[in-house]
N, C-alpha and C positions, 0 to 999 in steps of 0.2 A: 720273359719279356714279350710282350703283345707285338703281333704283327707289324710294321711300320706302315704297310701303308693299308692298316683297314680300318683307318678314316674318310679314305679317299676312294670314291667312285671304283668298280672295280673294272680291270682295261680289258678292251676286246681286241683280239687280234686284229692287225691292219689286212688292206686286201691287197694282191697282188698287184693290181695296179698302184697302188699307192707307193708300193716298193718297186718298181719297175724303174732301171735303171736309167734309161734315155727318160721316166715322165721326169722324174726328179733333175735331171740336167733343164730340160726342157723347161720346166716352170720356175728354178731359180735364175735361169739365163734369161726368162720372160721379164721377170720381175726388176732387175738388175737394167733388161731393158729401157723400161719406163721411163728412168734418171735421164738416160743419153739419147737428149733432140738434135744432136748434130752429126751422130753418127748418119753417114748413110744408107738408108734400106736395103742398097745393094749388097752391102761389106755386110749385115746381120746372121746371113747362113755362115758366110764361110768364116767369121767368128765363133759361128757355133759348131759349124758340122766338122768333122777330121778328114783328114789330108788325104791319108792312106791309111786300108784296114788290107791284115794281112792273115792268114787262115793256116796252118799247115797242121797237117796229119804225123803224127811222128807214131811209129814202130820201135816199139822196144825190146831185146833179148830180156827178159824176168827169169829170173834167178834159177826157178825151177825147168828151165830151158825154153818155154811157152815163148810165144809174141802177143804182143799185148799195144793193142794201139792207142796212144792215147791224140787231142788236139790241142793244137798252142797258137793264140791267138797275140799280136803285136802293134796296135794301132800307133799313128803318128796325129795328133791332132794338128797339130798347128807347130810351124817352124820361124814366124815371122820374127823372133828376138833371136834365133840360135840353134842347134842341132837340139833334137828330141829331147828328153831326158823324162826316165818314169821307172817306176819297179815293176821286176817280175815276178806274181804271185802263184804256188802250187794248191790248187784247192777245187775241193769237187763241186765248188757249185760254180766256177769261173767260165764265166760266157761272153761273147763277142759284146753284148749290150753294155757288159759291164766292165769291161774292158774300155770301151768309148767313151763310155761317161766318166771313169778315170783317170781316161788322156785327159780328157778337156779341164778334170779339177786341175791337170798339173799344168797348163796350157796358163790358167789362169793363176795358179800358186807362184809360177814364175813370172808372170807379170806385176805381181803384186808386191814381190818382196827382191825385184830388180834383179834379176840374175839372168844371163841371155844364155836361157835354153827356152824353145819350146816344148808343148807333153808331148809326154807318147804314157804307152802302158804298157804290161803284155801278162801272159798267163798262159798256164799249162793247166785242163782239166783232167786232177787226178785225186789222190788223198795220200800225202805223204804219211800221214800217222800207219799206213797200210804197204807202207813202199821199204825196203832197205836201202840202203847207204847207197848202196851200189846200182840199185834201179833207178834211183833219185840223180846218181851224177851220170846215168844213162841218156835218160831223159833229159835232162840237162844239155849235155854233148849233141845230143840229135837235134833238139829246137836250133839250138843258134846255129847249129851246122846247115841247118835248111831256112834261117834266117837270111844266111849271106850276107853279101852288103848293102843289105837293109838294116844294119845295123853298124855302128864304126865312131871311134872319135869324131869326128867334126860331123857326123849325119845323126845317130841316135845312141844314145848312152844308158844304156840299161843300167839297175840298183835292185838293191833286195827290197821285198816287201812280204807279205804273208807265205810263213812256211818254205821263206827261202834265207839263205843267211850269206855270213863271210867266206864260206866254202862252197856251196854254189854258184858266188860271183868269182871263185877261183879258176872253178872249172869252165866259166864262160870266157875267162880270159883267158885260160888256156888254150880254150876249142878256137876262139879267133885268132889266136898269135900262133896257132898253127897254120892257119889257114892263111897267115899274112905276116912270113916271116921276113926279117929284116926289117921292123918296124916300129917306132916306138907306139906298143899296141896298149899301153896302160891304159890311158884315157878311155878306153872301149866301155868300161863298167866303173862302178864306184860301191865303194862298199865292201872292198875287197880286204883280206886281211893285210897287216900292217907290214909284214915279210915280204908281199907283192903289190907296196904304194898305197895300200890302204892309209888313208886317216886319220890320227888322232883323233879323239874324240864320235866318229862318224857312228858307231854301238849308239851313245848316249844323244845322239844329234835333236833326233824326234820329241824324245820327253822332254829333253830338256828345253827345245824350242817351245812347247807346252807351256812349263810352267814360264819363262822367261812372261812369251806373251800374258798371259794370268798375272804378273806382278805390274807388268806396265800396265795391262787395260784397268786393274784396279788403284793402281795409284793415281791413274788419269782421272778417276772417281767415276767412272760406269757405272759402279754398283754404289751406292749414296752411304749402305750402312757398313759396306765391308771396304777397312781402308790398308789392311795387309795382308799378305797368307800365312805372317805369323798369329798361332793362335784359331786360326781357318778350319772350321770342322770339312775332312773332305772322303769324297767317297767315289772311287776308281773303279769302274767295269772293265775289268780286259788287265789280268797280271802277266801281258808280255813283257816284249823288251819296252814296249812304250811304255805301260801302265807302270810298272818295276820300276823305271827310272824318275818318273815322274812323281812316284811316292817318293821315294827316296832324297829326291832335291828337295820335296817339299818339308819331308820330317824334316829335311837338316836345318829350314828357315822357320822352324816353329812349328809349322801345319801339323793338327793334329789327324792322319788317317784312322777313319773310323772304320772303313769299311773296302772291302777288294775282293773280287771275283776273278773267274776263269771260263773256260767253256763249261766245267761241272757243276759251276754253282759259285756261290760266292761266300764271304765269313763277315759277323757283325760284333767288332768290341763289345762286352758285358757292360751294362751298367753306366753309357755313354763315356768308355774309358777309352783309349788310343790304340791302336795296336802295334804291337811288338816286331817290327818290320822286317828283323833277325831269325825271329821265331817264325815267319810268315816264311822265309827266302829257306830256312831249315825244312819244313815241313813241304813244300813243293817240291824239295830236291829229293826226299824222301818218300814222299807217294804219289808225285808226279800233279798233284791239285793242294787251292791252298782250303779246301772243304777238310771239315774234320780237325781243322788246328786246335787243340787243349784252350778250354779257358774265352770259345768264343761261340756267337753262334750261328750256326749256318742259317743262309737264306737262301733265296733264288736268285738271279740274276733282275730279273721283274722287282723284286722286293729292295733290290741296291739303287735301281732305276728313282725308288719311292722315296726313299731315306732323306730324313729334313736334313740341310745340311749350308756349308755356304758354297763351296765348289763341288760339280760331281764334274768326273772326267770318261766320257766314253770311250773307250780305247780299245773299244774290239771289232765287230763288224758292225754294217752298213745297216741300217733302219731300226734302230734298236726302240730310238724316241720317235712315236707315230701320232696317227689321231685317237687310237685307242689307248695310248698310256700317258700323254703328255698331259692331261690334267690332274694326274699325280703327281706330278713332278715337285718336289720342294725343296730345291737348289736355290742358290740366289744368282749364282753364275754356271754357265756348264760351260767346258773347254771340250772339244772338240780332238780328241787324239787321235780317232779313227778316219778314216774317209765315207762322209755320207751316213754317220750315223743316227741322223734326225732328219725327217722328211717334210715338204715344204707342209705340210698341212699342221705338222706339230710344229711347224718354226711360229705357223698363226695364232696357234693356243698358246706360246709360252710370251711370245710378243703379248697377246692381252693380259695373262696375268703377270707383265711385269717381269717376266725371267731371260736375262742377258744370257745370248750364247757367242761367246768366240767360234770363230767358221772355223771348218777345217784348211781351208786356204791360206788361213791364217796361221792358226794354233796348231799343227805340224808339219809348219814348212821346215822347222830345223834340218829336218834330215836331205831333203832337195838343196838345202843352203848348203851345209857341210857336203853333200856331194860335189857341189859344185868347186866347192874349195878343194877338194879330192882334186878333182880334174885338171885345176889350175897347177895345182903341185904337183902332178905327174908330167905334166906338158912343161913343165919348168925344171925335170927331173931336182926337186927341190922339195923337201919336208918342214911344215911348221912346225911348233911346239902347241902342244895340248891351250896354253893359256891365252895365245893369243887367237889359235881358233874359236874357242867358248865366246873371249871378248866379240871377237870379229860376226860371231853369232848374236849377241845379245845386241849389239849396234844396230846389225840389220831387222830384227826381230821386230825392238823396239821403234824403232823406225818405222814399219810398214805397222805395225800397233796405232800408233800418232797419228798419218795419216786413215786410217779407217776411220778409228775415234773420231778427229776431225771431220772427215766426210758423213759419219753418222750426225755429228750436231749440224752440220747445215744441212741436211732435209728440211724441208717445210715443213714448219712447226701444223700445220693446216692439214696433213694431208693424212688420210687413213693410215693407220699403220698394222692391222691385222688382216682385214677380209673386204676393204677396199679398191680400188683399183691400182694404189702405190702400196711400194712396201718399205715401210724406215728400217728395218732393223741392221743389226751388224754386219750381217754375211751379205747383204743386197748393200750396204756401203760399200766395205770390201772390193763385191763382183764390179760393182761400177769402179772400182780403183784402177781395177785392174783390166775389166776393156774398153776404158778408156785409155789406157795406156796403147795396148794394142790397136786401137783404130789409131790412134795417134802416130803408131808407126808404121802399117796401112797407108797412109797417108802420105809421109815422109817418103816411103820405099817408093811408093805408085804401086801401080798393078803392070805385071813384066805378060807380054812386050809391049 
């Protein structure tokens, strides 16, 4: 099988700036701007800028008896709908910058899909693939222990996100309900396992809000030639818990997965055949990557980016689609599973040639929605059933789908929508959905005292 994408111009790495995480906030909050003349100029920062940034140094006993310091960073962006709410990510490349600019998506993911938290974020710079069990719920214990009450049910509600899971948010509940006993401390985190208030459904929350949004923006007709995801050639960067689930709903409604990566690389059905989703979930439990699967053939992560298809889902890290690889792109829709995986400069390549992307604000809010339904059922010491949480998801999903879609067809049919001064596309609907919401209640609140 020939190359998939050497038809297509070959891509040059972006430049650091372009991936820099405040320009990328920065330029699609500008843009976003444009829409809202009635916001006032004064409210403009402090819809953008965060609340509170918090820094701490944590010291760790490592296993071999050493200390080992690592930093953990906790932003609060915005609290004007509700206490915090944001995941905390372990990973070596996690920086204050990028931390900030992850409050604000979630500042703005909660305005969008009406759930009254504001963001927050936080992160530990480390490399858990290099950490044991035991150094990881170390570190764990020390951040939120030196968090304090800067963190708490009704002020900021921490959640898993990269390289942290349902035993990690165990141990943060446990380090706080130490720290505050007598109290009903569940609400403090979400995400937590189902033995300590976790969830139903909260594992699948994310992909599934994924695809969810994916069937409603295309049955709203966004995309002119694709009118289901049954039958939907599609192709997944990132085989986590997101990308894995969000395959998986899709086989079951027909989509045909052609194609899934990891951090090592990625695999491409033979012969533009489907791939065996079983065989896929066997072979990673077994050598830890889904490279190398019988029967397919490996690519790059770059070459999954290229793959003609109707859906691609980025569902790994942050600037994946840039201005160096976005005019390869041959998706007819991309959904957005990651945070910030496409950078505003490639939102303007794929706007001209016609390519729909669900935002990430959008396209996985699931799992911020299902947390928040976490929170409600712990503070109500009361548990749903799995089906009406899914329901109770798909309602709101679609919902905040409607109005985007909506807010994308009233732009001005008149006004640039690439390299203009305005920007139509979906994620600049979206942003404006969503603060305008928040100025809206800016407004309502006043400004205290």
């Amino acid at each position: 099988m020939n190359n998939p994408a050497a038809t297509t111009p070959a891509s040059t790495a972006p430049t650091s700036d372009e991936l820099a995480p405040a320009r990328v906030l920065f330029e699609q909050f500008a843009r976003a701007r444009r829409h809202l003349d009635d916001v006032e100029p004064g409210l403009v920062d402090f819809l953008r800028l965060p609340r509170r940034t918090i820094t701490i140094n944590v010291p760790v006993e490592m296993d071999n008896g050493g200390v080992q310091n690592f930093v953990g960073y906790r932003v609060m962006h915005n609290s004007l709908l509700g206490p915090g709410k944001g995941g905390i990510r372990f990973h070596p490349e996690v920086s204050l910058d990028e931390v900030a600019a992850l409050a604000a998506l979630m500042t703005w993911k909660c305005a969008l899909v009406r759930i009254p938290f504001g963001g927050a974020k936080g992160g530990v710079t480390c490399d858990p693939k290099h950490l044991s069990r035991a150094e990881q719920r170390r570190i764990t214990r020390r951040f939120i222990a030196g968090l304090g009450d800067n963190i708490g049910p009704y002020t900021d509600i921490p959640a898993p996100d990269m390289y942290t899971d349902a035993q990690t948010m165990a141990w943060i509940y446990d380090t706080y309900d130490n720290l505050h006993p007598g109290e009903n401390n569940l609400p403090v985190v979400t995400g937590k396992p189902l033995e300590l208030g976790g969830s139903e459904g909260r594992d699948e929350a994310t992909g599934r809000g994924c695809v969810f949004a994916a069937e409603r923006a295309i049955a709203l007709g966004v995309v002119p030639e694709l009118t289901s995801v049954d039958g939907a050639r599609v192709a997944i960067q990132g085989y986590g818990e997101v990308g894995r689930v969000a395959a998986r709903l899709l086989a079951e409604r027909g989509a045909h997965i052609i194609a899934v990566s990891d951090s090592r690389g990625g695999v491409l059905a033979e012969n533009g055949d489907k791939l065996d989703l079983g065989a896929v979930a066997a072979h990673k439990a077994d050598t830890g990557t889904v490279v190398g699967l019988p029967e397919t053939r490996s690519i790059t992560n770059a070459d999954l980016l290229a793959l003609p298809c109707d859906i691609l889902i980025p569902a790994a890290l942050g600037g994946q689609i840039h201005a160096g690889n976005a005019h390869q792109a041959q998706a007819r829709l991309i959904v957005e599973g990651a945070n910030r995986p496409i950078t505003p400069a490639a939102d303007d390549i794929l706007t001209a040639r016609g390519i729909h992307v669900l935002p990430d604000i959008l396209a996985n809010a699931g799992g911020v929605t299902v947390s928040y339904y976490e929170w409600v059922q712990n503070i109500e010491h009361h548990s749903w059933p799995l089906e009406s949480i899914n329901g109770r998801l798909r309602s709101r999903i679609n919902s905040a789908t409607d109005r985007v879609v909506n807010r994308w067809r009233a732009f001005p049919a008149d006004c640039p929508d690439a390299t203009g001064a305005w920007c139509t596309d979906l994620r600049t609907a979206a942003l404006v959905e969503a603060l305008e919401r928040l100025a809206l209640v800016v407004n309502q609140r006043g400004i205290w005292p």
